[in-house]
C-alpha positions in Angstrom: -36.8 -119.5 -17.5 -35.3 -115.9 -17.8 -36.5 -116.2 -21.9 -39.6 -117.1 -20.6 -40.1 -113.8 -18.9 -38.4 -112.0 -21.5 -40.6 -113.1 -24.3 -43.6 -113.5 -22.5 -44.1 -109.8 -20.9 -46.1 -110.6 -17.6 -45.0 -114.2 -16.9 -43.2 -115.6 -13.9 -40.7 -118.1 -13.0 -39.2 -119.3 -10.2 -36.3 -121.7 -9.8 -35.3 -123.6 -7.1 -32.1 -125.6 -6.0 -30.5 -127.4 -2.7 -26.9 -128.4 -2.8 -26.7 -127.3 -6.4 -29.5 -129.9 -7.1 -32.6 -128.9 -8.8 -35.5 -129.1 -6.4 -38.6 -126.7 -7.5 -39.2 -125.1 -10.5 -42.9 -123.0 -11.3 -44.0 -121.0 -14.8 -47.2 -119.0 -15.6 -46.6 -117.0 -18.7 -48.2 -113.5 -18.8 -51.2 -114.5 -21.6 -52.1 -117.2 -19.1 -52.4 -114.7 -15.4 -54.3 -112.1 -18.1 -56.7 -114.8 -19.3 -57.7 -116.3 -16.5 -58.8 -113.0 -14.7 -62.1 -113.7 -17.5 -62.2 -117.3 -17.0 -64.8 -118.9 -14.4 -63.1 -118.8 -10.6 -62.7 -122.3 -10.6 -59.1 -124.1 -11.1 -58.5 -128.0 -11.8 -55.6 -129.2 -10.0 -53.5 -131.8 -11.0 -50.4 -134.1 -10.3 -48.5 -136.4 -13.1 -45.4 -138.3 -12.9 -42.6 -137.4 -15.4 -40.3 -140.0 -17.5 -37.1 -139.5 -16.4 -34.2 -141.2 -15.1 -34.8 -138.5 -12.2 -38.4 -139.0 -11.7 -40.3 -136.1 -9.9 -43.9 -135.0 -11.1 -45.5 -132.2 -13.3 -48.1 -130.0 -11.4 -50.9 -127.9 -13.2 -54.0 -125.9 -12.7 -56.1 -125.7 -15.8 -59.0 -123.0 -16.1 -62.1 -123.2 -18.9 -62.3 -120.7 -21.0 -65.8 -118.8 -22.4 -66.2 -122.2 -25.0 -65.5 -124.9 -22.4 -62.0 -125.6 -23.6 -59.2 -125.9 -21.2 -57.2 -122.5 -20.1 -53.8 -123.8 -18.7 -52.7 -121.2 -16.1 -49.5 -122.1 -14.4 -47.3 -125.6 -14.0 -44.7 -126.6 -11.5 -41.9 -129.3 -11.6 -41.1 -130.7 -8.4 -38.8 -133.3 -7.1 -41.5 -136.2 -6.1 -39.5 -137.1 -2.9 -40.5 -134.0 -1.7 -43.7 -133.8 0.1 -43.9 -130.1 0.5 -44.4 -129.7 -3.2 -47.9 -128.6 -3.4 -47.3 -126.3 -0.9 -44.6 -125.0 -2.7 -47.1 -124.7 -5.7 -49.9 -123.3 -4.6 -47.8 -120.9 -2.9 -46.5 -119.4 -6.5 -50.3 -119.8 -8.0 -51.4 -117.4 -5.3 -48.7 -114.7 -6.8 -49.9 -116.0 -10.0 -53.6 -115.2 -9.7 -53.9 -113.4 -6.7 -57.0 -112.6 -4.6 -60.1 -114.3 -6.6 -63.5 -113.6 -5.2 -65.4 -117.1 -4.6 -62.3 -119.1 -6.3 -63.0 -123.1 -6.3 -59.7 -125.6 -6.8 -61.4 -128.8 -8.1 -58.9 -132.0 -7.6 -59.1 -135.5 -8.1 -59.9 -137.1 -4.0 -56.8 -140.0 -4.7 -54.4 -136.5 -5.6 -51.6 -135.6 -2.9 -53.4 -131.8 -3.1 -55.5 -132.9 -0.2 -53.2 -134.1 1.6 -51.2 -130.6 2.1 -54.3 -128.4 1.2 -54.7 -127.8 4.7 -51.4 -125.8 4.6 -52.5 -123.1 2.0 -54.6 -120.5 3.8 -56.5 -117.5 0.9 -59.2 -115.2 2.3 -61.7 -116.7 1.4 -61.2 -120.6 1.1 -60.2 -123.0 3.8 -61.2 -126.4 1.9 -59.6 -128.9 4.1 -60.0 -127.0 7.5 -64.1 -126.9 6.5 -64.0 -130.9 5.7 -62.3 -131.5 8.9 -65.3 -129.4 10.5 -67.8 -131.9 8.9 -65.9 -134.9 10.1 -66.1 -136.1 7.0 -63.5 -138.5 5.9 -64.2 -138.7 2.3 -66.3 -136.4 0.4 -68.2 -135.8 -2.4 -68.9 -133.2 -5.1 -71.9 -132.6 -3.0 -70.3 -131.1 0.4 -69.5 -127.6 -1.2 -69.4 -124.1 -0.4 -69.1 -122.3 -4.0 -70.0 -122.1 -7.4 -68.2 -124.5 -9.4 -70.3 -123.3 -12.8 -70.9 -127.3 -13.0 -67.5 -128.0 -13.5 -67.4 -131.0 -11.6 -64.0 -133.0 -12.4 -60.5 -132.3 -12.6 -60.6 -134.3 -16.0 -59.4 -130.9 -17.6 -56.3 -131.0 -16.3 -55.9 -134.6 -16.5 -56.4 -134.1 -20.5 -53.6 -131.5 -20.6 -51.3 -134.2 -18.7 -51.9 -136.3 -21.4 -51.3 -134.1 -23.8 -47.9 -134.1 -22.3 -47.1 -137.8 -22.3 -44.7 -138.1 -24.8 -43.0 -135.1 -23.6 -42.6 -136.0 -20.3 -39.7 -138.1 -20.9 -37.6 -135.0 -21.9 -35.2 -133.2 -20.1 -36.7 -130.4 -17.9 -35.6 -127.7 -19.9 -37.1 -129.3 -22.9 -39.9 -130.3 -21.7 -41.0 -126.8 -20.3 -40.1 -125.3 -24.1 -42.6 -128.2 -25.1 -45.2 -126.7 -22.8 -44.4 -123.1 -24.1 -44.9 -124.1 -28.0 -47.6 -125.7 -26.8 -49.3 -123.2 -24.9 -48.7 -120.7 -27.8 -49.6 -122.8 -30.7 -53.1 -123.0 -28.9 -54.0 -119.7 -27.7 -53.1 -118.3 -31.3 -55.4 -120.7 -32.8 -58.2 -120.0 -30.4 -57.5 -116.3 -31.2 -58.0 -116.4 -34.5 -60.8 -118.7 -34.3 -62.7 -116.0 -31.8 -61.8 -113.3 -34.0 -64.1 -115.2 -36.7 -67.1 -116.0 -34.8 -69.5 -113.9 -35.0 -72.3 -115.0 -31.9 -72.9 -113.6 -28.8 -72.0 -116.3 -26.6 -69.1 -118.9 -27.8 -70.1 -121.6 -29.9 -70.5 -124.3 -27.4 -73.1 -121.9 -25.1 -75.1 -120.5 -28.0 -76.1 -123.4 -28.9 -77.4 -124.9 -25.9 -79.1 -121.2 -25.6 -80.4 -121.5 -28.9 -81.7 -125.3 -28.4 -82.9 -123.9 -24.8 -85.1 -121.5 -26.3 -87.0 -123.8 -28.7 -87.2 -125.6 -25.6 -88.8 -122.9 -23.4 -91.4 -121.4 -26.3 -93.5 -124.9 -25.2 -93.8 -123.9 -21.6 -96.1 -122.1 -19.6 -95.2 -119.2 -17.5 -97.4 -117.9 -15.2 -96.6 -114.6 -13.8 -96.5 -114.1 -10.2 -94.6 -110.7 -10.1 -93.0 -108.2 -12.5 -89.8 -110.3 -12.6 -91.3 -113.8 -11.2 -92.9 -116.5 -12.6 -94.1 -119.8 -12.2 -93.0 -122.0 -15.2 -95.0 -125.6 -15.6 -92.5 -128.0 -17.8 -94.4 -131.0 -16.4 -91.8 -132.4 -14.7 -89.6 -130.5 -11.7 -91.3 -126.6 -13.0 -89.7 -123.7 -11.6 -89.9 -120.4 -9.8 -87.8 -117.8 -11.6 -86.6 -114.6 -10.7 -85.4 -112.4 -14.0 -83.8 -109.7 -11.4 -81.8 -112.2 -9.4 -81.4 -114.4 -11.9 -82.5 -117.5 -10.0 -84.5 -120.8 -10.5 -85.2 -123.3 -7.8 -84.4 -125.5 -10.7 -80.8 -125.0 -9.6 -79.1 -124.5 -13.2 -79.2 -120.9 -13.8 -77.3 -120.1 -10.8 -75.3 -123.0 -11.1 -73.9 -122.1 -14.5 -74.9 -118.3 -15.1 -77.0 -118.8 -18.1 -80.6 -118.9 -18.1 -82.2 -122.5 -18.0 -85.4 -123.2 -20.0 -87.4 -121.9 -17.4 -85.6 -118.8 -16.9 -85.8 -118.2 -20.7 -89.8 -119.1 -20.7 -90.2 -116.1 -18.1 -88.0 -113.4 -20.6 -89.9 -114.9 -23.8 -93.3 -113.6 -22.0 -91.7 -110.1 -20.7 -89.5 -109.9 -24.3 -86.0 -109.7 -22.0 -83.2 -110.0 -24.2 -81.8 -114.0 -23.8 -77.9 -112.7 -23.7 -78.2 -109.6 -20.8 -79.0 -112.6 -18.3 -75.7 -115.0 -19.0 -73.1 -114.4 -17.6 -70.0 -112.9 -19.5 -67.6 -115.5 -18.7 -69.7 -116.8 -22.1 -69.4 -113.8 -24.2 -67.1 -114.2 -27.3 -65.8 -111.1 -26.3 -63.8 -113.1 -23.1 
């Protein structure tokens, strides 16, 4: 852990015992708590069981970065007879990260995360306080609060856990030098692969803006203001508002990027398509 932090400038650790057994143990490298401050605010949670003879379980929260690929942020090792572990966790990925305006956890309903969610207070979300409110017992994507950006699943972080199958069987100390070289391997790769594209928006987004576009030069917008307009697609339509950047179509505030209607409206005023997504898109991020 102590290499971690002295390679990784910005990256912390912590390390727990009882009786001189291990108990806890949580890692965020420094490239991971700089990146996510441009990611989306919205963290997949996740819990997998490791492989050996000691048990316990691997925790995670992945972020998406500005191409839709998985941003792993911070992990924790717990001992699984422990049920104060998430506490424990999310505890450390609120040092992590810090305040975050408007920040979303996204978790599979069967995870343990639920279960202790309840302890972890933040400023500004209060997840299983607000279901209790509802009386609901089991909920849907539907009941909530914030923008998720249409990231719907925790299937992000399930995909890293399986990533780490194999490795799960290791010893702890090897398998967190697994997670490292991993973790390095791929953001140096994703670098370099930035550093060559040459859009405005990261490949998956430009072209769903580009095949958006195409889309929207068939519509009709009819103007009912300097910024509004009524867009016929002759099927749901939409009202659009270029200076709020809102459709009561629903997708460009859910994702930040204007949808086909939105784009209709700029194509008749000749707004630029890229000064109305949002830079969590930008190849820049």
């Amino acid at each position: 852990m102590f290499m971690l932090q002295q390679k990784n400038p910005g990256t912390l650790t912590d390390f727990v015992t009882e009786e001189d057994r291990f108990k806890y143990c949580f890692f965020s490298l420094g490239v991971s708590r700089r990146g996510f401050r441009t990611c989306r605010p919205v963290l997949c949670v996740d819990d997998t069981f490791l492989k050996t003879k000691h048990d316990g379980k691997m925790l995670c929260a992945v972020a998406l970065d500005a191409n839709n690929h998985m941003y792993p942020v911070a992990f924790g090792i717990v001992d699984s007879e422990n049920h104060d572990f998430w506490k424990y966790f999310m505890s450390k990925l609120k040092e992590v990260i810090g305040e975050v305006k408007d920040l979303a956890f996204v978790s599979d309903r069967k995870s343990e995360f639920h279960a202790h969610f309840e302890k972890i207070k933040s400023k500004d979300l209060v997840i299983a306080q607000y279901l209790e409110g509802m009386s609901f017992d089991k909920w849907s994507r539907a009941y909530f609060l914030r923008n998720r950006y249409n990231i719907m699943t925790s299937n992000y972080a399930e995909s890293f856990n399986i990533k780490t199958r194999v490795a799960r069987s290791f010893p702890i100390t090897t398998f967190v030098e697994f997670i490292r070289f991993t973790l390095q391997s791929r953001f140096c790769d994703k670098r370099e692969t930035s550093e060559k594209t040459t859009t405005t928006l990261a490949p998956t987004y430009e072209k769903d803006l580009v095949d958006m576009v195409e889309k929207a030069r068939f519509l009709i917008p009819y103007a009912i203001g300097r910024h509004k307009f009524h867009v016929l697609d002759g099927k749901l339509n939409g009202e659009v508002d270029l200076l709020n950047k809102t459709c009561t179509c629903g997708m460009f505030q859910l994702i930040a990027i204007p949808c086909v209607h939105a784009l209709s409206g700029s194509l008749k005023r000749g707004v630029n398509f890229y000064s109305l997504c949002s830079n969590y898109y930008k190849i820049e991020t």
